[in-house]
Structure formats: structure tokens, C-alpha cells
N, CA, C and O atoms as CSV, one atom per row, in Angstrom:
chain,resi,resn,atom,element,x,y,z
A,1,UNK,N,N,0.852,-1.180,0.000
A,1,UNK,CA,C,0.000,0.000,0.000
A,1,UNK,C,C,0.897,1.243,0.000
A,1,UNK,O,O,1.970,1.186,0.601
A,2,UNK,N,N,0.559,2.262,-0.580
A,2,UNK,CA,C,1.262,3.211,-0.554
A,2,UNK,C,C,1.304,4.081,0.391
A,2,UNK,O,O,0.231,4.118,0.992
A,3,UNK,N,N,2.112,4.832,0.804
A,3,UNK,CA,C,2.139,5.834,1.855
A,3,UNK,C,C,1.186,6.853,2.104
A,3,UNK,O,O,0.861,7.259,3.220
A,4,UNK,N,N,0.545,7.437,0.483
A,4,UNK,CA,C,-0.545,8.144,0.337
A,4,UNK,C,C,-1.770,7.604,1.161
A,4,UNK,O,O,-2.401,8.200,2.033
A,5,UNK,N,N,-2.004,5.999,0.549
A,5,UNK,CA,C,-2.977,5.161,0.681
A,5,UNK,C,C,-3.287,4.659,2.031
A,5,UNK,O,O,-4.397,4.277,2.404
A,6,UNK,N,N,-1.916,4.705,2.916
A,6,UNK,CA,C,-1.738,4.193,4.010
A,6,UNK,C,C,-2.544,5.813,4.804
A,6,UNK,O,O,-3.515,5.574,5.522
A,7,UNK,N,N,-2.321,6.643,4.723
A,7,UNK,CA,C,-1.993,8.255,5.280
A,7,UNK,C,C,-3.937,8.353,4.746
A,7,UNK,O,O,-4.554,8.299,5.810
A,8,UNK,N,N,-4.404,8.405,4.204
A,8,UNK,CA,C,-6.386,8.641,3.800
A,8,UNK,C,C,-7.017,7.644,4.435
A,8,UNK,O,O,-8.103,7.950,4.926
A,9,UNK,N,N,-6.530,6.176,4.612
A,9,UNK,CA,C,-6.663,5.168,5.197
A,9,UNK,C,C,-7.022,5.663,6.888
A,9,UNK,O,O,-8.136,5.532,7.394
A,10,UNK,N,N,-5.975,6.168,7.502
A,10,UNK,CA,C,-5.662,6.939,8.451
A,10,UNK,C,C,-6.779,7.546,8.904
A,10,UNK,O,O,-7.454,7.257,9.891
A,11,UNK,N,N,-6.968,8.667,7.875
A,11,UNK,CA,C,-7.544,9.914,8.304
A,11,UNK,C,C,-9.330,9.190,8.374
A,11,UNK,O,O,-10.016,9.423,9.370
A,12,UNK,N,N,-9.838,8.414,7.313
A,12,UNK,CA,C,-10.958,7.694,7.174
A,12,UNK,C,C,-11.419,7.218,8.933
A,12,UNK,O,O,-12.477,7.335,9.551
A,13,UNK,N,N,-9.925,6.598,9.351
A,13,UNK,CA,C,-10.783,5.961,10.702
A,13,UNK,C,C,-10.567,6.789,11.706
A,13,UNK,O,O,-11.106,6.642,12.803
A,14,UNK,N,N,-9.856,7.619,11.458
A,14,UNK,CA,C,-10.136,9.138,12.329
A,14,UNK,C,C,-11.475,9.792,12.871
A,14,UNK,O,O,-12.078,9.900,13.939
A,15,UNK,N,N,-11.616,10.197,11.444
A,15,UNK,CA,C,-13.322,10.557,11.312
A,15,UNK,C,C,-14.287,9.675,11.646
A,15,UNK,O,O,-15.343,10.014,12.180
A,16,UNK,N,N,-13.966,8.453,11.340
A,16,UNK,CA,C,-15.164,7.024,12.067
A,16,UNK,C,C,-15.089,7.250,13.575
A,16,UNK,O,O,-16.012,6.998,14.350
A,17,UNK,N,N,-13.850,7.771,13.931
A,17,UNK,CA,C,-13.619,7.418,15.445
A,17,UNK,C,C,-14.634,9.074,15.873
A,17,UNK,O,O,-15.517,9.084,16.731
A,18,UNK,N,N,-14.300,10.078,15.207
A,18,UNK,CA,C,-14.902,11.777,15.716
A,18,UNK,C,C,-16.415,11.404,15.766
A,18,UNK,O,O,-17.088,11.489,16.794
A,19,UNK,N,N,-16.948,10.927,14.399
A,19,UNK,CA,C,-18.191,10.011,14.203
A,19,UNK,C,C,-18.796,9.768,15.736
A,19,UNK,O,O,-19.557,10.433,16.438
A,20,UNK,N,N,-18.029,8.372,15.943
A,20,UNK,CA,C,-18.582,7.824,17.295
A,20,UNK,C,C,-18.279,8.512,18.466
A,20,UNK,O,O,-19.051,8.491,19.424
A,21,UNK,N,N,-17.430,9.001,18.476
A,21,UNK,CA,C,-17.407,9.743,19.839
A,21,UNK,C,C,-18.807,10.777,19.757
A,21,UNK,O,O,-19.448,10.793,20.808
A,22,UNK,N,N,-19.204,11.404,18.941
A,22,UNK,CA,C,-20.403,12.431,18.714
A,22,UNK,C,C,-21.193,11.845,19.360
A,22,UNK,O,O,-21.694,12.211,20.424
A,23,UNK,N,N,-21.416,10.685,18.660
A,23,UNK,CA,C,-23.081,9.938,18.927
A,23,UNK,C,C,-22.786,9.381,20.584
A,23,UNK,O,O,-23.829,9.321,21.235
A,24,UNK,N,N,-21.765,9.051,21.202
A,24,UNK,CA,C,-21.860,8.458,22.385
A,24,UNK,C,C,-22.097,10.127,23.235
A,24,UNK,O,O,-22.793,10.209,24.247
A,25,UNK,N,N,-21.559,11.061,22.761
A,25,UNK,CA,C,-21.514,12.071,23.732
A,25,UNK,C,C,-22.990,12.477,23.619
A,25,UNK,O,O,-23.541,12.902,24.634
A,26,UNK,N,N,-23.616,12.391,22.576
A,26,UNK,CA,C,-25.135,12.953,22.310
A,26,UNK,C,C,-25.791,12.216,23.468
A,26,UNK,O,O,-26.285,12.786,24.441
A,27,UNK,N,N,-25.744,10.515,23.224
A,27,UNK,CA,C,-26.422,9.324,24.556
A,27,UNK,C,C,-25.943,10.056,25.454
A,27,UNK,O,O,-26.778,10.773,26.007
A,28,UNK,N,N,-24.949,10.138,25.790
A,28,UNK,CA,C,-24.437,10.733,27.026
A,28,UNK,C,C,-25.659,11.357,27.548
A,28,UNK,O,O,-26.671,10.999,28.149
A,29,UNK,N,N,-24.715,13.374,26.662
A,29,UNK,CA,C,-25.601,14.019,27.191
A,29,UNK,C,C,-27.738,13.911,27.764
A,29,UNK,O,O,-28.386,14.303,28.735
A,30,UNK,N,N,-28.078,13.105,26.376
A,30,UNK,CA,C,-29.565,12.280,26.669
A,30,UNK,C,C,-29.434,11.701,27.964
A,30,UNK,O,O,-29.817,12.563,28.754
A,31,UNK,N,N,-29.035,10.526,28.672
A,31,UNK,CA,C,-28.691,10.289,29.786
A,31,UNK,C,C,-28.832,11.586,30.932
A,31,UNK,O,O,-29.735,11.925,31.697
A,32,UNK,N,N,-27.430,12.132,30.628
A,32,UNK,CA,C,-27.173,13.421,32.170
A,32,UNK,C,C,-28.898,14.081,31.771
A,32,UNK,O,O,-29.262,14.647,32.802
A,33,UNK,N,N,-29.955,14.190,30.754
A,33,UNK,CA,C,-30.711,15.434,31.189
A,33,UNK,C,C,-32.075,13.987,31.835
A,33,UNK,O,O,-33.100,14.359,32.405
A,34,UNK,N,N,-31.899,13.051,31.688
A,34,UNK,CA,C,-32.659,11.846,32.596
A,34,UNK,C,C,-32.409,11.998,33.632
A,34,UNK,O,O,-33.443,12.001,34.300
A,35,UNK,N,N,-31.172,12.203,34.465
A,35,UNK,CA,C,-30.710,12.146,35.507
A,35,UNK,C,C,-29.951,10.387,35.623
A,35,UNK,O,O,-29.824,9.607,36.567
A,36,UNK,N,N,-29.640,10.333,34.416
A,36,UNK,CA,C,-29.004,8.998,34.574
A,36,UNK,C,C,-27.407,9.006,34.313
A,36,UNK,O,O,-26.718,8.422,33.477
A,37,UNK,N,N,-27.044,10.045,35.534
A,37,UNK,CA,C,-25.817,10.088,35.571
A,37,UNK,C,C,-24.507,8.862,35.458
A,37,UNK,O,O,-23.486,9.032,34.792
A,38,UNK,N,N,-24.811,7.655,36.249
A,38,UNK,CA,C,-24.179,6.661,36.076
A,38,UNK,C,C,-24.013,5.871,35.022
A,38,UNK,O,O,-23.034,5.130,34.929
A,39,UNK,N,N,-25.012,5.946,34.053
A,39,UNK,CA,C,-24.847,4.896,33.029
A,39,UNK,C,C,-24.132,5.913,31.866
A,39,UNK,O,O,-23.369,5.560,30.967
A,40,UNK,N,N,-24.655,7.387,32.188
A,40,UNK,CA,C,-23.593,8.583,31.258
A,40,UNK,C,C,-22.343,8.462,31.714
A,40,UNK,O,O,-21.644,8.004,30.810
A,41,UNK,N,N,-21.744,8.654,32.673
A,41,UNK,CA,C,-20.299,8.072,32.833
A,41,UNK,C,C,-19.829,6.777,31.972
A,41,UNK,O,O,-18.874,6.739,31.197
A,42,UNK,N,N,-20.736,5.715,32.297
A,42,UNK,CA,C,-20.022,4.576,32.063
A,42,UNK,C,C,-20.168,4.321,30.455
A,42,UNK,O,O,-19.620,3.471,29.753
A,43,UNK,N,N,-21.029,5.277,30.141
A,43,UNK,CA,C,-21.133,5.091,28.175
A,43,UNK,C,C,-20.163,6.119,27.949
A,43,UNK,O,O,-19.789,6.099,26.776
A,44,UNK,N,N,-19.576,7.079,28.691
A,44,UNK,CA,C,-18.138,7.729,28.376
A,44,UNK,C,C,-16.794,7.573,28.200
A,44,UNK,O,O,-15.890,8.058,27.520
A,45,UNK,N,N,-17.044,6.302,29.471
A,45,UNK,CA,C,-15.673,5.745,29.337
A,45,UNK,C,C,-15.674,4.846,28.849
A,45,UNK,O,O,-14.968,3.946,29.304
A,46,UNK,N,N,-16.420,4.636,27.742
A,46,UNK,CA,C,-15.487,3.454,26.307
A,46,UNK,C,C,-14.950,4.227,25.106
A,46,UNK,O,O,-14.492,3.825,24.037
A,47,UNK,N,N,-15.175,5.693,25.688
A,47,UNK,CA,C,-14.065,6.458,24.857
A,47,UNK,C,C,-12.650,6.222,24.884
A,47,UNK,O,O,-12.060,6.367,25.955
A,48,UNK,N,N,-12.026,5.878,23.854
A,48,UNK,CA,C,-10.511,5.848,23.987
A,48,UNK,C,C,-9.840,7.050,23.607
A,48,UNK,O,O,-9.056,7.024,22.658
A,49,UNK,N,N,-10.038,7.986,24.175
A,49,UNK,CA,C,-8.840,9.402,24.363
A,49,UNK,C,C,-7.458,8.903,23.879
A,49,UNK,O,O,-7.041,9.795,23.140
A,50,UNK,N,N,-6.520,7.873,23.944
A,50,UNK,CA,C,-5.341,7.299,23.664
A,50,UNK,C,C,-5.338,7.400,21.907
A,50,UNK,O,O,-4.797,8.216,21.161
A,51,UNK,N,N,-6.317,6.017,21.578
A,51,UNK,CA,C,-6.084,6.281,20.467
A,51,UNK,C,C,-6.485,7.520,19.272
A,51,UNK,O,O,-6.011,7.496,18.136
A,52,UNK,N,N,-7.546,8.699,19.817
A,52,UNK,CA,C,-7.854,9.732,19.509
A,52,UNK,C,C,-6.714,11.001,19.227
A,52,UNK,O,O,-6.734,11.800,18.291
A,53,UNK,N,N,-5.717,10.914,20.350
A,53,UNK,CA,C,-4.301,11.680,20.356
A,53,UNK,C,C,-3.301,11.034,19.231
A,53,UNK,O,O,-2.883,11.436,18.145
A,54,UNK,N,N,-3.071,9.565,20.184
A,54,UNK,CA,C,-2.490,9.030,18.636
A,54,UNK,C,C,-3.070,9.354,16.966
A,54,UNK,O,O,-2.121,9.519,16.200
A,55,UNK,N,N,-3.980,9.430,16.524
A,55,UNK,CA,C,-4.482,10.044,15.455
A,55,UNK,C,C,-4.384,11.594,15.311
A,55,UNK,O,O,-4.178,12.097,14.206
A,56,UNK,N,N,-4.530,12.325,16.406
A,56,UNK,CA,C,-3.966,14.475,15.831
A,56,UNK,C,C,-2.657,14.009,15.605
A,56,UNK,O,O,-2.223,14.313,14.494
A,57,UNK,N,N,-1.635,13.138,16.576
A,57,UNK,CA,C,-0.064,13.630,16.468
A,57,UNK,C,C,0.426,12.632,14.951
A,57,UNK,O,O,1.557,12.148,14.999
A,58,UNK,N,N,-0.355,12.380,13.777
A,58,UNK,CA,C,0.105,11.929,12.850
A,58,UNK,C,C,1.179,13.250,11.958
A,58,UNK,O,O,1.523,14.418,12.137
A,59,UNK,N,N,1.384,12.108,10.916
A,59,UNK,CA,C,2.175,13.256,9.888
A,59,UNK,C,C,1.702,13.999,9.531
A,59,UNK,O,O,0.617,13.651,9.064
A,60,UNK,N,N,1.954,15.292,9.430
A,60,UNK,CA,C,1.299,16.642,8.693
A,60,UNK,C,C,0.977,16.544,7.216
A,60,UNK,O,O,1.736,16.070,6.371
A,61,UNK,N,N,0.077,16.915,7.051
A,61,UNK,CA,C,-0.072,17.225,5.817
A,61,UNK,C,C,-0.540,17.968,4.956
A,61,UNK,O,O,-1.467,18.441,5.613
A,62,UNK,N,N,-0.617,18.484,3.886
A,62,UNK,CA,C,-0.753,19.545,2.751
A,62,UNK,C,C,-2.036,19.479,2.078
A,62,UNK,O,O,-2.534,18.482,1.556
A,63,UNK,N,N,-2.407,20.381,2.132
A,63,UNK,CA,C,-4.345,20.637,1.025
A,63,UNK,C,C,-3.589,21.439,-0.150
A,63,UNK,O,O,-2.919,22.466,-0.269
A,64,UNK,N,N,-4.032,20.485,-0.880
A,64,UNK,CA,C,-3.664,20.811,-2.614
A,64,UNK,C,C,-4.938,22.925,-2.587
A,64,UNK,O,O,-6.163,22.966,-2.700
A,65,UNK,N,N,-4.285,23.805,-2.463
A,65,UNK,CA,C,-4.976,24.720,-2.886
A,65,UNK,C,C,-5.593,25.055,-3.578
A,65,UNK,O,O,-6.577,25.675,-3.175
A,66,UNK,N,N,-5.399,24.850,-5.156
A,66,UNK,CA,C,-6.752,24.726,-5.659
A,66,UNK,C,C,-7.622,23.644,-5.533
A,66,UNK,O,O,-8.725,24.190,-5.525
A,67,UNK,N,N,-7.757,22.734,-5.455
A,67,UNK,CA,C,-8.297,21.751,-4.989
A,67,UNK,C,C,-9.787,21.976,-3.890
A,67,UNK,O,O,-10.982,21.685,-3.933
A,68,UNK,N,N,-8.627,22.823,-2.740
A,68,UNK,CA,C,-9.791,23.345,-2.067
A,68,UNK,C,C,-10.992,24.280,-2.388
A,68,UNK,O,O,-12.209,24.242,-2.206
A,69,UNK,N,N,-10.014,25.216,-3.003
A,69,UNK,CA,C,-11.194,26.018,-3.626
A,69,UNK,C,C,-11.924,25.916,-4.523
A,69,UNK,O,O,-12.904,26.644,-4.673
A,70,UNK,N,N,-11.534,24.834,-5.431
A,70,UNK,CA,C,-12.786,23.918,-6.392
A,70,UNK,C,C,-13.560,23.740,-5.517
A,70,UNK,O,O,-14.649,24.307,-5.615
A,71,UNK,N,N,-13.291,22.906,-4.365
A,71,UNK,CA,C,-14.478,22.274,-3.651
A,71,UNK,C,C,-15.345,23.233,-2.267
A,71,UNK,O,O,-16.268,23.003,-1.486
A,72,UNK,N,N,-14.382,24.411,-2.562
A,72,UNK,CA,C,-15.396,24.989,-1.565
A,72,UNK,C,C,-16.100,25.828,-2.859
A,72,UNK,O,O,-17.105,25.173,-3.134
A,73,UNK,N,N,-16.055,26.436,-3.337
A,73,UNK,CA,C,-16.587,27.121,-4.563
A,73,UNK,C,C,-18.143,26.139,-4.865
A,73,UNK,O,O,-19.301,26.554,-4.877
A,74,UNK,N,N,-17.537,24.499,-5.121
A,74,UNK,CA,C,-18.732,23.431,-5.269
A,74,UNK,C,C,-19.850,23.807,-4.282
A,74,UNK,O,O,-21.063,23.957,-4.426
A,75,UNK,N,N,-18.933,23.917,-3.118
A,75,UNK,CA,C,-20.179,23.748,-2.060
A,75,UNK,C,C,-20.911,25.218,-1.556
A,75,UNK,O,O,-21.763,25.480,-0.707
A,76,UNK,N,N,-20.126,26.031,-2.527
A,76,UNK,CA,C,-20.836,27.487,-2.088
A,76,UNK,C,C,-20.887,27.828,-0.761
A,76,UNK,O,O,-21.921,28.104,-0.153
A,77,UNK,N,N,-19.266,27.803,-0.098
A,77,UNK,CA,C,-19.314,28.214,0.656
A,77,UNK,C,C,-18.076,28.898,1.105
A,77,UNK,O,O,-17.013,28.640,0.541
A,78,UNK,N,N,-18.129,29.656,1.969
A,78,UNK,CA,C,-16.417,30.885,2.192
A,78,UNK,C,C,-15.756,30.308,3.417
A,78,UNK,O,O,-16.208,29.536,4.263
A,79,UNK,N,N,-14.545,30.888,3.301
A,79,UNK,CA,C,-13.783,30.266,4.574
A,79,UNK,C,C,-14.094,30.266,6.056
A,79,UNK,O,O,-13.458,29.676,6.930
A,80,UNK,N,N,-15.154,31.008,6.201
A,80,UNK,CA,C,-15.562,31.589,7.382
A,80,UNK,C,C,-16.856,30.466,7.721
A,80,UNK,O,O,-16.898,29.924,8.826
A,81,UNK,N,N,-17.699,30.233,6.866
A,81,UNK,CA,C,-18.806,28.939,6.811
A,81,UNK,C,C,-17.488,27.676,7.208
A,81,UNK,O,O,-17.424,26.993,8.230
A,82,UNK,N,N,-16.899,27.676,6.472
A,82,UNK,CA,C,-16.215,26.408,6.686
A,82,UNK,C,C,-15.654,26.218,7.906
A,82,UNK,O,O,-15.766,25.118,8.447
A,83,UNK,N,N,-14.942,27.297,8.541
A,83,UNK,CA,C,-14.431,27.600,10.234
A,83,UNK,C,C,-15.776,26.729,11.018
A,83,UNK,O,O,-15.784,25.871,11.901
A,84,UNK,N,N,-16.931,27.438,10.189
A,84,UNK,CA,C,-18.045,27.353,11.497
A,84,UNK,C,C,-18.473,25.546,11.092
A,84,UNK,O,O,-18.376,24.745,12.021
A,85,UNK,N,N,-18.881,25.081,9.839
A,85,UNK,CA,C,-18.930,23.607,9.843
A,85,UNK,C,C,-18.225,22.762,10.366
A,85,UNK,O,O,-18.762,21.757,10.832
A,86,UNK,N,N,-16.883,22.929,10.433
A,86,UNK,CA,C,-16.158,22.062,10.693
A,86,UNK,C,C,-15.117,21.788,11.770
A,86,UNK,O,O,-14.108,21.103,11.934
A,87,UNK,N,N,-16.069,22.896,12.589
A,87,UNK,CA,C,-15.740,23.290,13.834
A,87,UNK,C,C,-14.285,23.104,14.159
A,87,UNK,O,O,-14.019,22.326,15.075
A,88,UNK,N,N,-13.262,23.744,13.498
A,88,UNK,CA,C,-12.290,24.168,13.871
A,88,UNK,C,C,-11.758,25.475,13.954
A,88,UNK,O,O,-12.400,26.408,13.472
A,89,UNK,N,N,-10.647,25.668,14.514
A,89,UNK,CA,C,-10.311,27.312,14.705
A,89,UNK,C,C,-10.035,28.046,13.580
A,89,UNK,O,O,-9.864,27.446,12.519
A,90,UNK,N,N,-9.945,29.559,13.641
A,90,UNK,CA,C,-9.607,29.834,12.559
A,90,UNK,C,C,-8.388,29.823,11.614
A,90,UNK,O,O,-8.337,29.970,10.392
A,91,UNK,N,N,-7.250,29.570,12.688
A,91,UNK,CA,C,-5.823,29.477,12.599
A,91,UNK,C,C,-5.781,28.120,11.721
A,91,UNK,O,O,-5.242,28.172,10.615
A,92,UNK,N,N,-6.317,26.947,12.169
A,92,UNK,CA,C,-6.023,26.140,11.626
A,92,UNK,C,C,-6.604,25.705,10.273
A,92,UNK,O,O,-6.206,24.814,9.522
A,93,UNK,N,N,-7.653,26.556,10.141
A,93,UNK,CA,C,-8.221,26.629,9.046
A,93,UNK,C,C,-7.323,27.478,7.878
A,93,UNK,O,O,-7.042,27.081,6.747
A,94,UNK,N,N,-7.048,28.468,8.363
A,94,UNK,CA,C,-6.577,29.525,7.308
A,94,UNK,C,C,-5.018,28.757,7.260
A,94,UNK,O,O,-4.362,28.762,6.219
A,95,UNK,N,N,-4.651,28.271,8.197
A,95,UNK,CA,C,-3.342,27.438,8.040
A,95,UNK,C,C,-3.845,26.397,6.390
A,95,UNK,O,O,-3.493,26.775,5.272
A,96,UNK,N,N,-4.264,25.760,6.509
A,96,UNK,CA,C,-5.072,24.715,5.241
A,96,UNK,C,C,-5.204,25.694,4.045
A,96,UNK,O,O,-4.583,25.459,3.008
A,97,UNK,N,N,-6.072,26.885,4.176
A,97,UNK,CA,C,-6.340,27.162,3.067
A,97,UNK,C,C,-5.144,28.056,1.908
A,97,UNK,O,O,-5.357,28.447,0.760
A,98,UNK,N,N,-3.887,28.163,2.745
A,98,UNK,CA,C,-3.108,28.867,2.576
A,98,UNK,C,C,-1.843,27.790,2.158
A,98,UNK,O,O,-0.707,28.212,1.941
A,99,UNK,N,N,-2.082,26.820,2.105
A,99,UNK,CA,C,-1.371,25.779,1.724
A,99,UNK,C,C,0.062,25.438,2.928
A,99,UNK,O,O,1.203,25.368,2.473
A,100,UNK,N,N,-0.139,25.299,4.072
A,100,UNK,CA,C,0.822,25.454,5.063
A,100,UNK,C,C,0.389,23.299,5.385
A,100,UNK,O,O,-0.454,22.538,4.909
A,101,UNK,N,N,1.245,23.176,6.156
A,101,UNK,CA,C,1.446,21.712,6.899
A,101,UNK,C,C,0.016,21.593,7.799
A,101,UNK,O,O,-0.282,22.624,8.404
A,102,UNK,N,N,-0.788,20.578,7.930
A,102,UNK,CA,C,-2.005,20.225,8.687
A,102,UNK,C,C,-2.078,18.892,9.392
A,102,UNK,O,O,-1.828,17.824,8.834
A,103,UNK,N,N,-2.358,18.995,10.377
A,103,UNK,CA,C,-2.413,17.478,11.103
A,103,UNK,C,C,-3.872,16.765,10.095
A,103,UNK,O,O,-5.016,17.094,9.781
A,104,UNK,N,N,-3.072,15.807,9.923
A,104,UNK,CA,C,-4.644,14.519,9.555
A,104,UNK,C,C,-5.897,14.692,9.768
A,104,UNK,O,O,-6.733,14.597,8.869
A,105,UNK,N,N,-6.181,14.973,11.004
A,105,UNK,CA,C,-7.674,15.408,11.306
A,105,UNK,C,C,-8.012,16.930,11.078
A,105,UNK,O,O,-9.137,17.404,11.233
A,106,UNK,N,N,-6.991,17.575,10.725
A,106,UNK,CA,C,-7.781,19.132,10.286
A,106,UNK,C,C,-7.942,18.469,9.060
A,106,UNK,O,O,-9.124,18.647,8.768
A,107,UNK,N,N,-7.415,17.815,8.198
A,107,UNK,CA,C,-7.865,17.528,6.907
A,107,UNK,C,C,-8.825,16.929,7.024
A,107,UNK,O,O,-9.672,17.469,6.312
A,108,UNK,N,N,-9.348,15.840,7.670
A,108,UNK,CA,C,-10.746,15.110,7.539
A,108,UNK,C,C,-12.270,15.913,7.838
A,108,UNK,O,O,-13.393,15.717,7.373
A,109,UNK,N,N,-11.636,17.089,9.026
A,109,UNK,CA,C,-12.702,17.856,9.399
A,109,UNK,C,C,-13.103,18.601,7.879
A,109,UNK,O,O,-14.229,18.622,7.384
A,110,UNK,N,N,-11.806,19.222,7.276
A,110,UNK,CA,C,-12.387,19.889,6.044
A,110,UNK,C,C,-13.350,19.006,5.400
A,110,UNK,O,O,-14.572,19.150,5.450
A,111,UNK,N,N,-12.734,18.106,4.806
A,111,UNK,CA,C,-13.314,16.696,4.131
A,111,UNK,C,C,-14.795,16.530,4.503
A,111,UNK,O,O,-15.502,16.251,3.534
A,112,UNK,N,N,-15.205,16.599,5.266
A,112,UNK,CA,C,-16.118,15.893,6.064
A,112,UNK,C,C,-16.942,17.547,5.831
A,112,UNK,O,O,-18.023,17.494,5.243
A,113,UNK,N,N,-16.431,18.985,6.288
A,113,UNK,CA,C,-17.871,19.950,5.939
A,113,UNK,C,C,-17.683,20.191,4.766
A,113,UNK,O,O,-18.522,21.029,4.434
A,114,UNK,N,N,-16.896,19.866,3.737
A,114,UNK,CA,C,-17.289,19.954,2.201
A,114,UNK,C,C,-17.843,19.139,1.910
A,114,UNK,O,O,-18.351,19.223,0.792
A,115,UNK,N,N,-18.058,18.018,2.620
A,115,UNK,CA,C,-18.960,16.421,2.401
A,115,UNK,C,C,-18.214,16.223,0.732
A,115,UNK,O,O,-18.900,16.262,-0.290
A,116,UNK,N,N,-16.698,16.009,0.732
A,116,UNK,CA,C,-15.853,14.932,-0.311
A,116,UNK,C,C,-15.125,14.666,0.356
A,116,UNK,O,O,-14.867,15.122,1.469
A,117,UNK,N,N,-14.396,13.405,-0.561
A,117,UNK,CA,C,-13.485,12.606,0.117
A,117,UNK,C,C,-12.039,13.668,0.308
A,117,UNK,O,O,-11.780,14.761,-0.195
A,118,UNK,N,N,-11.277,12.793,1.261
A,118,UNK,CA,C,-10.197,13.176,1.512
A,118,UNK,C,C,-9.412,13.304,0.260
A,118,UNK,O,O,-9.078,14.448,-0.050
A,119,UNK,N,N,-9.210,12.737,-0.186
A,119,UNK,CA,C,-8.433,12.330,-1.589
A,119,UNK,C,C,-9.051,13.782,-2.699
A,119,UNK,O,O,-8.381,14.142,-3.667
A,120,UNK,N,N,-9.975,14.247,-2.444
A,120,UNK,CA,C,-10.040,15.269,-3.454
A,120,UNK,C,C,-9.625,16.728,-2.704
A,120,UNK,O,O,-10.107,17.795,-3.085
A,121,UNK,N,N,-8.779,16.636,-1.719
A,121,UNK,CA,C,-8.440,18.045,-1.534
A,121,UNK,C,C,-6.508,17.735,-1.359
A,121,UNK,O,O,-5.615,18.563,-1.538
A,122,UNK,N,N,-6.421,16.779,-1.101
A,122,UNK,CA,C,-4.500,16.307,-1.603
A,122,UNK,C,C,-4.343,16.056,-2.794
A,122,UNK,O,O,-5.161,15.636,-3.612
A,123,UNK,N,N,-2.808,16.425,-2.960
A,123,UNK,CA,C,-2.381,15.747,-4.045
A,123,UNK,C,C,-1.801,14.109,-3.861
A,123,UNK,O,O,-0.986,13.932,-2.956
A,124,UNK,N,N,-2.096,13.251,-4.471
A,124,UNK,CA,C,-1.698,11.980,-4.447
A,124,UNK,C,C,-0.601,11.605,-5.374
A,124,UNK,O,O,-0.445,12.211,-6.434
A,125,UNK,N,N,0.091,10.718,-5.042
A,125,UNK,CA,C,1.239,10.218,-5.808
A,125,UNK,C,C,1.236,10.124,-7.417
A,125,UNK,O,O,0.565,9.204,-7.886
A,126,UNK,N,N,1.867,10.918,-8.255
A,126,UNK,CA,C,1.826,11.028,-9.325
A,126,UNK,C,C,0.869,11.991,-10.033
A,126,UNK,O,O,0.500,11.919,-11.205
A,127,UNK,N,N,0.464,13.091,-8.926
A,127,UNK,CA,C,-0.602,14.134,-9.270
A,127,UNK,C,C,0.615,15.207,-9.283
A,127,UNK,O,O,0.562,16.242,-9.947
A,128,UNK,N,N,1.632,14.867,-8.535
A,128,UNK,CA,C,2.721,16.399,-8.079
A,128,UNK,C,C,3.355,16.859,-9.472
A,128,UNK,O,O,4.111,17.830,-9.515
């Protein structure tokens, strides 16, 4: 597998993992407004925080610039919508759109509020 392949691979179960953590924190929170504080704890802690860190501290990586702005242009939307979808800061956003180094999961968050794949905002092996 290639390094590219290995590295989207990555970021895919990243987002599966942001995914599930959402929906357990939603039960959660459903729970705490029951007053079913105990079983909200204990549906919290099958969060794995470990492997969640292990996934930000991956290799950095690069958003093909135009790329992005094809696909935000697609989705009709400005950098400032995108801050707010994809609920990240603005630093790290404008870091991306400016073509600077990005941890894995700022790329999936983009990915994920442009609703395309990862693969259409990098360049992949033999695109450079």
C-alpha cells in the first residue's frame, strides 16, 4: 500500500472514530438530562482518548490549494462557513487554506464539511 494510501486510510478511521465519539456524547448528554448520571459516565468511558491523540499527532499534511477552492466554490461556501462547519479554529483553518502543513484530522474535518473525500483536496502520488 502506498504511503498516500496508508496516510487517507488513516484519516478515514479518524473521522469514524470523531463520528462515534459524537453519537456516544449525544447518549451521554440524553442520559445526564434523565438524571441517569451513572450509566452517562459509564457510556463515556469506552471512549478511547489514547487512540484519539495518537491520530492528531500523525504526519502533517498539505491541502492541494486549488483543490480546495474547487471544492469549496462546489459547495458554495467561504472560509468563514467552513471555520463554522467544521468546527475548527480559525488558525487552523486559514493554516489549510493557505497551503501550510495540517495534522490529519484538520484535513478530515475539512473533508467531512465539504462532504468529499479526503483524496479530493491532496495531491496523491503522481498528481505532483
Amino acid at each position: 500500500m502506498k504511503r498516500i494510501d496508508r496516510k487517507i486510510e488513516e484519516i478515514k478511521k479518524m473521522q469514524e472514530e470523531l463520528d462515534r465519539r459524537t453519537q456516544v456524547e449525544q447518549e451521554a448528554e440524553a442520559l445526564i438530562c434523565q438524571c441517569r448520571f451513572e450509566e452517562a459516565i459509564a457510556l463515556l468511558d469506552t471512549l478511547d482518548d489514547a487512540l484519539l491523540q495518537q491520530e492528531k499527532e500523525g504526519e502533517d499534511m498539505k491541502i492541494n490549494k486549488q483543490k480546495l477552492q474547487i471544492a469549496l466554490a462546489t459547495a458554495c461556501m467561504t472560509a468563514k462557513e467552513l471555520i463554522e462547519k467544521s468546527g475548527l479554529s480559525k488558525a487552523a483553518t486559514m493554516n489549510a487554506i493557505t497551503g501550510k502543513k495540517v495534522k490529519p484530522i484538520t484535513v478530515g474535518k475539512i473533508a467531512k464539511a465539504l462532504n468529499v473525500p479526503v483524496e479530493n483536496l491532496i495531491d496523491l502520488e503522481g498528481e505532483m
